[in-house]
C-alpha positions in Angstrom: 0.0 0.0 0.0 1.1 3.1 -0.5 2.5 5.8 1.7 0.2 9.3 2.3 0.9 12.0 0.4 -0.3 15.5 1.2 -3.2 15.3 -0.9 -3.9 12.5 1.2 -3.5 14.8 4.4 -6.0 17.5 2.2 -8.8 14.8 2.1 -8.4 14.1 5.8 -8.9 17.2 6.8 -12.1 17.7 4.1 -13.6 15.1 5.7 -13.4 16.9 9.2 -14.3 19.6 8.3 -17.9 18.3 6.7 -18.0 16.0 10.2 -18.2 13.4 7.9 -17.1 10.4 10.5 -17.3 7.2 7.8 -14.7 8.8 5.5 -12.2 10.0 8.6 -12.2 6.6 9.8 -11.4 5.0 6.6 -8.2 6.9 6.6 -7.2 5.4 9.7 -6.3 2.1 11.1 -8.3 -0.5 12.8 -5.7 -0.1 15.6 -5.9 3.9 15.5 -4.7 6.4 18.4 -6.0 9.9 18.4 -4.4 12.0 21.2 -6.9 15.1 22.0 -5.5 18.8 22.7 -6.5 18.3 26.5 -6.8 15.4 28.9 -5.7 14.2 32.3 -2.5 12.1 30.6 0.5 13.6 29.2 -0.4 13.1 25.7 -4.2 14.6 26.7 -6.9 12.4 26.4 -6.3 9.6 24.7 -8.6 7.3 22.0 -7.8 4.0 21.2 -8.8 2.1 18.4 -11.4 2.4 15.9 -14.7 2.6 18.2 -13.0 4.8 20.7 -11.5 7.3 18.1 -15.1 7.6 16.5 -16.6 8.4 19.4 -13.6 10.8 20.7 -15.0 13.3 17.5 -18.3 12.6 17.2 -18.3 14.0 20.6 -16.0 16.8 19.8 -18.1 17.5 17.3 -21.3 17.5 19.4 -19.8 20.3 22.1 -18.6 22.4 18.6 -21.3 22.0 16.2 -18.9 24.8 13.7 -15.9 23.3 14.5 -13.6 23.6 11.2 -10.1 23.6 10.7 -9.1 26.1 8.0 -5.9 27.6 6.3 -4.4 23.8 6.9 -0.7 23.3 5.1 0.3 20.0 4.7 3.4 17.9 5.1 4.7 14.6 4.8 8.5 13.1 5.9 8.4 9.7 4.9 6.3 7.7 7.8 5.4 11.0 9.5 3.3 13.8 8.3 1.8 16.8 10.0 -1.0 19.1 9.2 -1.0 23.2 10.6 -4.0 25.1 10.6 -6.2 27.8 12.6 -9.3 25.9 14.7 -12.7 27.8 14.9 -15.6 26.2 16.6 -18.6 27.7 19.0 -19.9 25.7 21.9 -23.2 25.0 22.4 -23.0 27.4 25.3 -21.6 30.3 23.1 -18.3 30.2 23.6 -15.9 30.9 21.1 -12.4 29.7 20.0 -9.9 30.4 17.4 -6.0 29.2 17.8 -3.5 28.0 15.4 -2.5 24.0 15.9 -0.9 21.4 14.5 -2.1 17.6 14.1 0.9 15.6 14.1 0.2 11.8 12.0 2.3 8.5 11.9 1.1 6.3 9.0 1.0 2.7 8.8 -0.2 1.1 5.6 -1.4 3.9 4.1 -3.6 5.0 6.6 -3.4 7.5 9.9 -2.1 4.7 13.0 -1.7 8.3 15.4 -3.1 11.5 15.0 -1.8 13.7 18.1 -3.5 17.1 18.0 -2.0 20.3 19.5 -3.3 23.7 19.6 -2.7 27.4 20.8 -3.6 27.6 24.7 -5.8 31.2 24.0 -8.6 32.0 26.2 -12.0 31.4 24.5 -14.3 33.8 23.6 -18.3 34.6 23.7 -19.8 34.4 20.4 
């Protein structure tokens, strides 16, 4: 199978954007790992696997109904690849945020094996 290439990284990001869960999770193992922005571990909140990782965004997605990721640059170095871009999203509450982050990947058979997201600590805002 062949390695990811940024366009690869482009489609990913699509498909977050739209909240479209099927097609994320095709680009990612059955063995997955996502690592979330905050969490009680030192690599944040971790998701494991398949089931855990869909449920990981699908929630995300419920507490940020806009969430986007927009003005992404991609990158890829061989097994590793990395993804920069400014966040936006509004709770359901009304609050506001906006920070630059980066999603670093590992691939593994042409697909996303870890997807460790950092972003911008900036205070939120209300919409």
């Amino acid at each position: 199978m062949s390695q990811p290439d940024t366009a690869f990284l482009e489609a990913f990001s699509d498909a977050l954007n739209r909240h479209d869960i099927d097609a994320v999770m095709a680009m990612m193992t059955e063995d997955c790992v996502f690592h979330a922005i905050a969490g009680p571990d030192l690599q944040g909140k971790s998701f494991v696997g398949q089931a855990e990782v869909r449920q990981g965004l699908e929630n995300a997605w419920k507490t940020a109904p806009d969430a986007s990721w927009i003005d992404a640059e991609h990158y890829v170095l061989g097994d590793k690849g990395f993804t920069e871009s400014t966040y936006q999203g509004t709770t359901t509450d009304g609050v506001r945020s906006e920070a630059r982050m980066i999603d670093a990947f590992t691939f593994r058979d042409g697909k996303i094996a870890v997807k460790n997201a950092f972003r911008k600590n900036r205070p939120p805002v209300n919409a």
